[in-house]
N, C-alpha and C positions, 0 to 999 in steps of 0.2 A: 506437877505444879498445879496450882491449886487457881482457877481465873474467879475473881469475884464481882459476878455479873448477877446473882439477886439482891432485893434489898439495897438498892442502891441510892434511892431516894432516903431510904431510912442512913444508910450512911452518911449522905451528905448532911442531915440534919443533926445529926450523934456529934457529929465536927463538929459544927457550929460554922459551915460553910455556906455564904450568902450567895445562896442562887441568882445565874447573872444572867439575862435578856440579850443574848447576842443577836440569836437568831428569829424570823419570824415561822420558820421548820421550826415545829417542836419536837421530833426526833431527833432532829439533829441540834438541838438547844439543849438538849436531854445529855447527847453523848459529848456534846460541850466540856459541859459542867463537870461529870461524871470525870472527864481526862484533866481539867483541872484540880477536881480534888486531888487528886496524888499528884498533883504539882504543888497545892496551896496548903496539904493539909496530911502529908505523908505522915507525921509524928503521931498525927493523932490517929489518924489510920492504923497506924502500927499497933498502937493503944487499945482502939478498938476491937479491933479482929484477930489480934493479938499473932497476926501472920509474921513471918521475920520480913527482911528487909528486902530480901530476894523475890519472894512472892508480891511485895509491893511493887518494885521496879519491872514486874513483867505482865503485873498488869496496869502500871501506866503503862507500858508501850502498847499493850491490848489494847488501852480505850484511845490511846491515839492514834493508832491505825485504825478503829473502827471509825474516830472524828475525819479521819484523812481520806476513808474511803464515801463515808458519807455526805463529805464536803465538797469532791468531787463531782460523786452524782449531783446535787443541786446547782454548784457553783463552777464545775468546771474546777481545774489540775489548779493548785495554787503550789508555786515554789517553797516559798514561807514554811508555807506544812508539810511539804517535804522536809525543810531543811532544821526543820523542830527535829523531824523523826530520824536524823543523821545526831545532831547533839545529844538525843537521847541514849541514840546507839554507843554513843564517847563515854557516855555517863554511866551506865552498865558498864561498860567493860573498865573503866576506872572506877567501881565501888564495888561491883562483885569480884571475888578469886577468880572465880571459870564462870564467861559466860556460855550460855545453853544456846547455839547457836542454830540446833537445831528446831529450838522452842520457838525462839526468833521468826524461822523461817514458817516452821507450822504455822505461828500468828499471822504471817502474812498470804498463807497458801489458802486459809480460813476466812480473809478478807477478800479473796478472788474469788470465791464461790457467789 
């Protein structure tokens, strides 16, 4: 499975996704944006990078557990983002055949380090 984690600024710009000012972290404004693009901008992702559909939906849940674990260090555990990252889990396994559930877990084993 293919995570796309260079070029990512250039991504969101290839969209046409308007970079949003959440945070006053700008790492963690970075990893923001980056997990909303493949919420706001999946199609054109797909377009882009011409990855299928699979590889897009496992790395939104990469950049949202990377937002999840970096939200916590600054801001402390928020429910909310947990409970993004359970609907996500719904969404995968209602859009792909077989989720990788092992992949899943690597992404999260990767986030503990």
């Amino acid at each position: 499975m293919k995570l796309l984690l260079n070029n990512m600024d250039e991504l969101l710009s290839k969209t046409g996704y308007c970079i949003k000012k959440e945070y006053e972290n700008q790492i963690l404004n970075s990893i923001y944006n980056y997990c909303l693009l493949f919420y706001c901008k999946e199609t054109e992702v797909i377009a882009l990078t011409r990855e299928p559909l699979e590889v897009i939906l496992y790395n939104k849940y990469y950049w949202l557990t990377q937002y999840m674990k970096k939200y916590s260090e600054i801001n402390g555990y928020d429910a909310g983002i947990e409970q993004q990252k359970f609907k996500l889990i719904e969404e995968l396994d209602q859009r792909l055949e077989n989720v990788d559930w092992d992949l899943l877990q690597k992404i999260d084993d990767m986030m503990e380090k």
